[in-house]
C-alpha positions as a Markdown table, in Angstrom:
| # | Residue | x | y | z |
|---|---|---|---|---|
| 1 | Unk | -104.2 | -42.0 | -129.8 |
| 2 | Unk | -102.7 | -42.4 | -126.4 |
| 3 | Unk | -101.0 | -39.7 | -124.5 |
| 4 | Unk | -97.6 | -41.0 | -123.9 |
| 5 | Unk | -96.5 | -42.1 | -121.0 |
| 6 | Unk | -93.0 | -40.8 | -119.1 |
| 7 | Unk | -90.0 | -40.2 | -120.7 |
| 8 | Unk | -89.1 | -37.6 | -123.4 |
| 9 | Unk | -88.2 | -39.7 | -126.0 |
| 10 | Unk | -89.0 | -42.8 | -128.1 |
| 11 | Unk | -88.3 | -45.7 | -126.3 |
| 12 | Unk | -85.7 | -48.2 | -127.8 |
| 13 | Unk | -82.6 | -48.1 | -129.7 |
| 14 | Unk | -83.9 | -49.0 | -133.1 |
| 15 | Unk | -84.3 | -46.6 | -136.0 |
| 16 | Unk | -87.2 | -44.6 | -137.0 |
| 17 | Unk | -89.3 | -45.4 | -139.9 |
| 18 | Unk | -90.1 | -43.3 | -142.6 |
| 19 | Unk | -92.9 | -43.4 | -144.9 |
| 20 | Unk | -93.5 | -41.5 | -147.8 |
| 21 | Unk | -89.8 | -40.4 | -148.1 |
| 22 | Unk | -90.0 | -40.6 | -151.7 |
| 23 | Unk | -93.3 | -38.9 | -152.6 |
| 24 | Unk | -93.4 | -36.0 | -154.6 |
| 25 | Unk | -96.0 | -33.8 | -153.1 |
| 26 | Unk | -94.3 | -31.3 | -150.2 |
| 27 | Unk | -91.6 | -34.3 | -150.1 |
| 28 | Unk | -92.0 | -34.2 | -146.2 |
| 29 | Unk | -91.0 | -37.7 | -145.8 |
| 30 | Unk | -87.6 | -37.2 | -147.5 |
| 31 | Unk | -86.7 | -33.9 | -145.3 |
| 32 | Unk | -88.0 | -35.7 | -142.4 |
| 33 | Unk | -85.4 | -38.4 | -143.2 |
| 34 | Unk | -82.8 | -36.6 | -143.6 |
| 35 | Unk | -83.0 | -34.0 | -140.8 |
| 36 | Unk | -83.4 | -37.5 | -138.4 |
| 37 | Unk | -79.5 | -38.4 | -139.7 |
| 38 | Unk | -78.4 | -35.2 | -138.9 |
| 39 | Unk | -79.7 | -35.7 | -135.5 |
| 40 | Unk | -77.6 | -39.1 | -135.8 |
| 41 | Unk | -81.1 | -41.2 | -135.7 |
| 42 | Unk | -81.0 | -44.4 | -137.4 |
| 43 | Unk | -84.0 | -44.1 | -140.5 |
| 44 | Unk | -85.7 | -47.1 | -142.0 |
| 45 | Unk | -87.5 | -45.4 | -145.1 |
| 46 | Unk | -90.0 | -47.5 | -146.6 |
| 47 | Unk | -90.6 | -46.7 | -150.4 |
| 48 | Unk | -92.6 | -48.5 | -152.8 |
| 49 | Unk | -89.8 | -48.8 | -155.8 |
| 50 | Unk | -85.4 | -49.0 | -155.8 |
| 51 | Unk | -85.6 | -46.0 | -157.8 |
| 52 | Unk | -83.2 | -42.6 | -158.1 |
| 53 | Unk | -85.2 | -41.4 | -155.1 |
| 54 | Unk | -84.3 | -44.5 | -153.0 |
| 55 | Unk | -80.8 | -44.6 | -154.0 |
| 56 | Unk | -80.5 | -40.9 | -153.1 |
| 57 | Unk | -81.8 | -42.0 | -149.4 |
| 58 | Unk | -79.8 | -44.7 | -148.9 |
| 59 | Unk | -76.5 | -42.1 | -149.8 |
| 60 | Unk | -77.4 | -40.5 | -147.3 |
| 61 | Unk | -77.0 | -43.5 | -144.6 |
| 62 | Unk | -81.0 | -44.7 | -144.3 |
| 63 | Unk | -81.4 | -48.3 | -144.3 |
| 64 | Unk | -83.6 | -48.8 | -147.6 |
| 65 | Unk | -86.4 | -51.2 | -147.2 |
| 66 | Unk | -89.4 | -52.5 | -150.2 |
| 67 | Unk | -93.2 | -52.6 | -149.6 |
| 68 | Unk | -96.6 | -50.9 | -149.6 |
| 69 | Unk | -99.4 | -49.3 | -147.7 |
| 70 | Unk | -101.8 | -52.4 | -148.5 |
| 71 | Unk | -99.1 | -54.9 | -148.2 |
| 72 | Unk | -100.0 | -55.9 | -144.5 |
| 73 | Unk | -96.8 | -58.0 | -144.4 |
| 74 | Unk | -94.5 | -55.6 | -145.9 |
| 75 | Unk | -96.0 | -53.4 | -143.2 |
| 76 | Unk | -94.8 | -55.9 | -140.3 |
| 77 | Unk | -91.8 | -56.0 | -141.3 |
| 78 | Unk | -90.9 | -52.3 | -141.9 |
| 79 | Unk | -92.7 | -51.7 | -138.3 |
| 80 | Unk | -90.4 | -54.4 | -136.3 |
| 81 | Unk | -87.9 | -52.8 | -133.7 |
| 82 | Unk | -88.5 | -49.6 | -134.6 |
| 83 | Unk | -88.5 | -46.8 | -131.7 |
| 84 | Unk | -90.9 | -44.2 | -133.8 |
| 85 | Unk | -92.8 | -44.0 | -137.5 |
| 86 | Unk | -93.8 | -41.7 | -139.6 |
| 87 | Unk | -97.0 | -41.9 | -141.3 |
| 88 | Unk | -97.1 | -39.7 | -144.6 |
| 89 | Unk | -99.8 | -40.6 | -147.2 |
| 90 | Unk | -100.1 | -38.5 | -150.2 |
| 91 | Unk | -103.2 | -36.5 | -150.9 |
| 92 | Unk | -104.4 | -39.1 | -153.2 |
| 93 | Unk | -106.9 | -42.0 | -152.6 |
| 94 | Unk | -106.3 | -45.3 | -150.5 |
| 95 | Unk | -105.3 | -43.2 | -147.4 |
| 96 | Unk | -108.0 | -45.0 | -144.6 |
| 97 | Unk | -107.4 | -48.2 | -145.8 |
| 98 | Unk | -103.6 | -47.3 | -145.9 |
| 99 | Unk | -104.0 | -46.0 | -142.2 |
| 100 | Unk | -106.0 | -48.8 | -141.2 |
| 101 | Unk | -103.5 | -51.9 | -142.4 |
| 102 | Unk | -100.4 | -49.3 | -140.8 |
| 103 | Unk | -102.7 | -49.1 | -137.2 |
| 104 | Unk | -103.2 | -52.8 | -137.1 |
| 105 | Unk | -99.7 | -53.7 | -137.9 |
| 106 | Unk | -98.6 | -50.5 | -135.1 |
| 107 | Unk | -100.3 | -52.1 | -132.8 |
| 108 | Unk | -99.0 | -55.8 | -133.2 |
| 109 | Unk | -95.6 | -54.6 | -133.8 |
| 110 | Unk | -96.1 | -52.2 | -130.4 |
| 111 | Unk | -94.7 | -49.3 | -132.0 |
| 112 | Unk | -94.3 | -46.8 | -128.8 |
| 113 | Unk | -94.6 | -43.7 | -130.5 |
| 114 | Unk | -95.9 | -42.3 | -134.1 |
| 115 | Unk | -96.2 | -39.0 | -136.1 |
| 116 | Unk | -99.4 | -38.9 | -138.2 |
| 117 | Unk | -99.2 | -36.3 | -141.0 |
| 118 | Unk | -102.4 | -34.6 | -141.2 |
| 119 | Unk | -104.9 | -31.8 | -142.5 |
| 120 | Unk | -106.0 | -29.0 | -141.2 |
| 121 | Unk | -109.1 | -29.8 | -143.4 |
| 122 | Unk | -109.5 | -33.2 | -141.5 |
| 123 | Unk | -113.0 | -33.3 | -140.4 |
| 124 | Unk | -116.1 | -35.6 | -141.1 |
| 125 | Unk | -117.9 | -33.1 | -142.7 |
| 126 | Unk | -115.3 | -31.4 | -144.8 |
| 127 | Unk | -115.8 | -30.5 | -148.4 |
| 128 | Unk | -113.0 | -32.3 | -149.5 |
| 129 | Unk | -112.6 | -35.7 | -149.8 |
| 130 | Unk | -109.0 | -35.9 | -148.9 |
| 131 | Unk | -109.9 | -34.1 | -145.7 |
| 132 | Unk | -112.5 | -36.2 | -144.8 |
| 133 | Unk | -110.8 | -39.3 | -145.6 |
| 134 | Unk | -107.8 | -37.8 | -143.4 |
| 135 | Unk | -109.9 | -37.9 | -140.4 |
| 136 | Unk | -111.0 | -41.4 | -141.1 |
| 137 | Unk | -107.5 | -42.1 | -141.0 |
| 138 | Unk | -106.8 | -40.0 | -137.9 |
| 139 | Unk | -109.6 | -42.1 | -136.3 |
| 140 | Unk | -107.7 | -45.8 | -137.1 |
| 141 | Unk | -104.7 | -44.9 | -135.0 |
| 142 | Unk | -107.3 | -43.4 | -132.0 |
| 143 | Unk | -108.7 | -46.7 | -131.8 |
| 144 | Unk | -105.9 | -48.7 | -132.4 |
| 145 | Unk | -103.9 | -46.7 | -129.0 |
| 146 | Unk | -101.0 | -45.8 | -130.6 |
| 147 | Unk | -99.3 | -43.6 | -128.7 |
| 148 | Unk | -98.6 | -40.2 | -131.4 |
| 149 | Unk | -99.5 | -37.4 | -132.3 |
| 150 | Unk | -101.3 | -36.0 | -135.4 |
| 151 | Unk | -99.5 | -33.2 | -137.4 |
| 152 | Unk | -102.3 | -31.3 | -139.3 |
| 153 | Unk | -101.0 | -28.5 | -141.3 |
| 154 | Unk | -103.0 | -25.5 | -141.4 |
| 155 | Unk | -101.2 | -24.2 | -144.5 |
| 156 | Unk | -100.3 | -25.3 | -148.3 |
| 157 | Unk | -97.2 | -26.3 | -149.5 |
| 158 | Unk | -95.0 | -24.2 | -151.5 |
| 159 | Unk | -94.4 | -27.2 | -153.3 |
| 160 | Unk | -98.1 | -26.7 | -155.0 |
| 161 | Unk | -96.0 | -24.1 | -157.1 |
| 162 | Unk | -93.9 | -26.5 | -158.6 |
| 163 | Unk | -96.4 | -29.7 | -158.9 |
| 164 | Unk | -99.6 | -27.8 | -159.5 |
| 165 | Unk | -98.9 | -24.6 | -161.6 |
| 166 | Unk | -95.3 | -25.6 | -162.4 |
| 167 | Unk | -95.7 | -26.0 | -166.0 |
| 168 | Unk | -98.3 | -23.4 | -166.7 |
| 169 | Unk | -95.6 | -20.7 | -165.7 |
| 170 | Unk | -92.6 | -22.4 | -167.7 |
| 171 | Unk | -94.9 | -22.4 | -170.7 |
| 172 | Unk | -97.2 | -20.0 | -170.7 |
| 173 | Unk | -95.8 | -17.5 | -167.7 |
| 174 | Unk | -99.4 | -18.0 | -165.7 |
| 175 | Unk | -100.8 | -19.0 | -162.6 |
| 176 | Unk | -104.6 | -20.0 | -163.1 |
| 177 | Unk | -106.4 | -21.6 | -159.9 |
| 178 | Unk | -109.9 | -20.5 | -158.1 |
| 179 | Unk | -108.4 | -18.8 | -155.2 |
| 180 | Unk | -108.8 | -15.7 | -156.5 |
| 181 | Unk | -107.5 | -12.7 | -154.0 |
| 182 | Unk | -107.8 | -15.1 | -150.8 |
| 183 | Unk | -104.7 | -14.2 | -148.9 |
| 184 | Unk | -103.9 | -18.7 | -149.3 |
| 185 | Unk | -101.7 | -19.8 | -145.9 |
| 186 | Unk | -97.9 | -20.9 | -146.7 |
| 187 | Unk | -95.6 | -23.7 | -145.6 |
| 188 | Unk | -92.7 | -25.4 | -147.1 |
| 189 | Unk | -92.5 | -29.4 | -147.1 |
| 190 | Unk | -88.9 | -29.0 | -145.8 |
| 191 | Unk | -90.0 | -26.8 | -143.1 |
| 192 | Unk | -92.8 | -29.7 | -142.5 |
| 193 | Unk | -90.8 | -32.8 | -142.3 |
| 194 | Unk | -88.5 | -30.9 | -140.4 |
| 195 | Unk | -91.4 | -30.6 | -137.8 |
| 196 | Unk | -92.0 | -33.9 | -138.4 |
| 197 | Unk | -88.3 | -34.8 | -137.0 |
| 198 | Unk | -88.3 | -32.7 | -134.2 |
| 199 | Unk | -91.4 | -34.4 | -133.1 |
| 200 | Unk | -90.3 | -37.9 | -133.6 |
| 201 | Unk | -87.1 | -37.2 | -131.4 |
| 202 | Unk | -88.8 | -35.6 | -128.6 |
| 203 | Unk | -92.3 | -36.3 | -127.8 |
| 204 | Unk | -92.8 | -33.5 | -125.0 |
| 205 | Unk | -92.9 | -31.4 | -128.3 |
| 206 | Unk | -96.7 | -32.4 | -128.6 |
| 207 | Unk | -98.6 | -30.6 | -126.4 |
| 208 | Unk | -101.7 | -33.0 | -127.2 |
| 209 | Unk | -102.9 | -35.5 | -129.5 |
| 210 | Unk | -103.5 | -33.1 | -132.1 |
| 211 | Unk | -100.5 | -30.6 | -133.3 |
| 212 | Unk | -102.4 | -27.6 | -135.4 |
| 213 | Unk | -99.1 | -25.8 | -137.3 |
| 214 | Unk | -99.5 | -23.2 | -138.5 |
| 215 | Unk | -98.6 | -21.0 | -142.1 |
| 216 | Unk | -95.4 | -19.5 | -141.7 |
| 217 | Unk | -96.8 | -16.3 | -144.2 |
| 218 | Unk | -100.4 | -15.4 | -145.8 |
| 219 | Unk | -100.1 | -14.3 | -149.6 |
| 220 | Unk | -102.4 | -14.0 | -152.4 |
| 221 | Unk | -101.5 | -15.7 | -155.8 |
| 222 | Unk | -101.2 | -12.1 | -157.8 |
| 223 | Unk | -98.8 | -11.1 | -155.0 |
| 224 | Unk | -97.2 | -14.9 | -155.3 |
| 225 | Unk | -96.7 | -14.7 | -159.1 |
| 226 | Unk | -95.1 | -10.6 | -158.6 |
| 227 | Unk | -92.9 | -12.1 | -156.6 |
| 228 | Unk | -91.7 | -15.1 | -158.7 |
| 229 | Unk | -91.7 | -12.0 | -161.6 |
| 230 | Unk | -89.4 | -10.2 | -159.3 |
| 231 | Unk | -87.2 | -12.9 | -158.5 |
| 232 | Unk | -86.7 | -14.1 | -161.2 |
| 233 | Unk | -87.1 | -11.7 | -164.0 |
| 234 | Unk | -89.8 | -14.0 | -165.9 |
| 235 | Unk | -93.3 | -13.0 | -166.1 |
| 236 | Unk | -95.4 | -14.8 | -164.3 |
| 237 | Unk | -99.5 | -13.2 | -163.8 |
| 238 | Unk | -102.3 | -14.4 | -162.4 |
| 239 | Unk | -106.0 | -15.6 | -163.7 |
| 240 | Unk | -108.9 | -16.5 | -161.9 |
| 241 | Unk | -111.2 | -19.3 | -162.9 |
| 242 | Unk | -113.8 | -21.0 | -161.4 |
| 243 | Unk | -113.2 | -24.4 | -158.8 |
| 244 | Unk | -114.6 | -26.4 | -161.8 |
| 245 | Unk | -112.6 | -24.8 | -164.4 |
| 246 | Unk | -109.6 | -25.3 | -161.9 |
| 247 | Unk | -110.2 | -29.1 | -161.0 |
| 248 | Unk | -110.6 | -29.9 | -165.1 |
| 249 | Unk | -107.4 | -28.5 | -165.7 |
| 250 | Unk | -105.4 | -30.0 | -162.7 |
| 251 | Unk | -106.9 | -33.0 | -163.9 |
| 252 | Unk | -106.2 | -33.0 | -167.3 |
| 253 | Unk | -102.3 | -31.5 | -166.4 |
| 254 | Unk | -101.8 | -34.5 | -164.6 |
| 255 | Unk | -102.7 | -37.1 | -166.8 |
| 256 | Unk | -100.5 | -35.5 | -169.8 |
| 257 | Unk | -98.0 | -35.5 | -166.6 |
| 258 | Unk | -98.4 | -39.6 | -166.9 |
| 259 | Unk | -99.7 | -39.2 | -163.0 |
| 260 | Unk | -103.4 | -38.9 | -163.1 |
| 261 | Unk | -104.8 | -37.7 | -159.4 |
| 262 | Unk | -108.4 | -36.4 | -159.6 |
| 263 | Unk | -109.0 | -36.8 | -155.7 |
| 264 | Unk | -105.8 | -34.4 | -155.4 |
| 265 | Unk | -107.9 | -32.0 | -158.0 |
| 266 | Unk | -111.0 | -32.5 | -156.1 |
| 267 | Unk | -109.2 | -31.4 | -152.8 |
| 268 | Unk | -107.3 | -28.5 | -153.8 |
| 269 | Unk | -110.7 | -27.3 | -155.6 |
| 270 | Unk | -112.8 | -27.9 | -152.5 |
| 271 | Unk | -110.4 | -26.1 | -150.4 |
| 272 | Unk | -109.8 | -22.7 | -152.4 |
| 273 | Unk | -114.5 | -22.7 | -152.3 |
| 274 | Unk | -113.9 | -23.6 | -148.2 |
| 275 | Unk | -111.5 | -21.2 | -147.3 |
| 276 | Unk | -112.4 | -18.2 | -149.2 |
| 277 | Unk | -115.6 | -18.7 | -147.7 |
| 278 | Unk | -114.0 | -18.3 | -144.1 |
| 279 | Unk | -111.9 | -15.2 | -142.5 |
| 280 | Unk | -107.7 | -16.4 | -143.3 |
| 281 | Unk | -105.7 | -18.1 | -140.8 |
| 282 | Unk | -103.0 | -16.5 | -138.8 |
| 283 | Unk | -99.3 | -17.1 | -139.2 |
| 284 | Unk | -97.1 | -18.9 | -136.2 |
| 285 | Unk | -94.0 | -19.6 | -135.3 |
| 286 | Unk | -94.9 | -23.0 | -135.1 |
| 287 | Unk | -91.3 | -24.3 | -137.6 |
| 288 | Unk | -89.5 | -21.9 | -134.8 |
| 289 | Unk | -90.7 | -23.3 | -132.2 |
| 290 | Unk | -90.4 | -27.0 | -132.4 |
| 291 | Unk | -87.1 | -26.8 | -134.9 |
| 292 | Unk | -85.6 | -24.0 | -133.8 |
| 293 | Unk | -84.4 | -23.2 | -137.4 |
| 294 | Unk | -85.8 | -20.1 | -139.4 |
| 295 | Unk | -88.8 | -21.3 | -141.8 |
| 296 | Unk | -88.4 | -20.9 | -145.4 |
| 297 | Unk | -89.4 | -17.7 | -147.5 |
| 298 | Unk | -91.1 | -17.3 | -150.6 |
| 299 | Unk | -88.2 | -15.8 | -151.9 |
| 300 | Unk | -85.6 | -18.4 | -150.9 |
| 301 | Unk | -87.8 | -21.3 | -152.5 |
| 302 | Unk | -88.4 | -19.5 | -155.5 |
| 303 | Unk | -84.1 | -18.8 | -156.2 |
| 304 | Unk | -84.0 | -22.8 | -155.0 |
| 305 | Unk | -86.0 | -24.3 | -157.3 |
| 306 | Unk | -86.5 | -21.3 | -160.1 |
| 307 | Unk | -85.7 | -24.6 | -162.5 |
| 308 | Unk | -88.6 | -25.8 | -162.2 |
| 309 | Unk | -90.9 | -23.0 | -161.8 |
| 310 | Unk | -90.2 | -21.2 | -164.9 |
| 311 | Unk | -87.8 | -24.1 | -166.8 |
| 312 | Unk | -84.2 | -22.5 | -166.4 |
| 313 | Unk | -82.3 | -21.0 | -163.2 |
């Protein structure tokens, strides 16, 4: 992508689109959205479906619009007159063609200015798929020029709690994942789309083509299910297994699930062999430093969504 040129925000008076603002994983596009309306932005979300999710954004004043990654057209229109986008795939497959139909139309639409959700994992080489595809897709909006930034995220979503191991601990009090006592790096998806808004409302926020945030804490799963056991007075432990083991299950959870995702399974198992196999990241103050606002603790998540983490509050 192209460095910007001067001026310190999007150009243009139209709104900002948001993709992704329905997905389910970190839910980055949704917090995005809404932290852009309370910075009195005008948000076009693009979601796939009119469903709960969709009615829920347009309550809270985004102008609701229908289509797809690999609907060119739909793409088009959802670009036209907007001042900034936000490009948020989920880990799942599709992502370079996604980015590659979202470039083109960029481009023809002359979009001045776009947020690229990344991975820290983003790399030709990587051992997971997701992350290599992610730099495919980093790669489409270089040579397209579009003017942006790409937010990699050094860190896993707390999120992972609830969509990963979410039911294992309301049914069986357990936390089983090949990670074993890697100290794994932490972010909350609110604390990332809230990143993502900051950076869509002032571009002198990236310093760069390429934003690296950082974990906002380092914690090992044992010391991650104490915690939930402490919080919330339901026992939750934790079991090693093997990345095999681990990518079965995740697999085999999400298909009972009705949402079968085995290049999610394949990343997430890929990851916990890279990183244990490297010295752990350091926390920032990157959520601080471009929000302003104080990042979200384990603690807090936990008491916000204890629901769904061990199936009543």
């Amino acid at each position: 992508m192209l460095m910007p040129a001067d001026g310190d925000r999007p150009d243009g008076p139209g709104p900002v689109l948001v993709t992704g603002a329905t997905g389910r994983h970190g839910g980055t596009g949704s917090h995005a959205a809404r932290n852009l309306l309370a910075r009195g932005l005008p948000v076009r979300a693009l979601v796939r479906t009119q469903d709960e999710r969709a009615e829920q954004l347009a309550s809270w004043g985004a102008d609701v619009v229908t289509g797809d990654f690999a609907d060119y057209d739909s793409l088009l229109s959802a670009l036209d007159g907007v001042r900034a986008a936000y490009f948020c795939h989920p880990v799942g497959p599709g992502i370079a063609e996604a980015a590659g139909l979202f470039a083109s139309a960029a481009r023809e639409t002359h979009l001045p200015w776009l947020v690229d959700l990344s991975l820290a994992a983003s790399n030709p080489r990587s051992l997971s798929p997701q992350g290599r595809a992610q730099w495919v897709a980093e790669q489409a909006f270089e040579r397209a020029g579009i003017d942006g930034v790409h937010l990699r995220i050094e860190a896993f979503f707390l999120e992972n709690l609830l969509q990963v191991h979410g039911r294992q601990m309301r049914e069986k009090g357990v936390i089983r994942n090949a990670f074993g006592d890697f100290p794994v790096a932490w972010i909350a998806g609110a604390d990332v789309g809230a990143m993502a808004a900051a950076l869509l409302t002032d571009r002198t926020l990236a310093d760069g083509r390429t934003l690296i945030a950082g974990p906002t804490f380092l914690m090992a799963y044992a010391q991650v299910a104490g915690t939930i056991s402490e919080v919330t007075g339901h026992r939750v432990v934790y079991e090693e297994i093997t990345a095999d083991q681990w990518r079965g299950e995740m697999i085999a959870d999400a298909e009972a699930q009705g949402r079968p995702n085995p290049r999610g399974a394949a990343h997430l198992a890929a990851q916990a062999v890279s990183l244990r196999a490297k010295p752990p990241t350091t926390p920032r103050d990157d959520v601080t430093r471009l929000t302003g606002r104080r990042p979200t603790g384990l603690a807090d998540f936990i008491v916000t969504h204890s629901h769904r983490l061990i199936g009543h509050p």
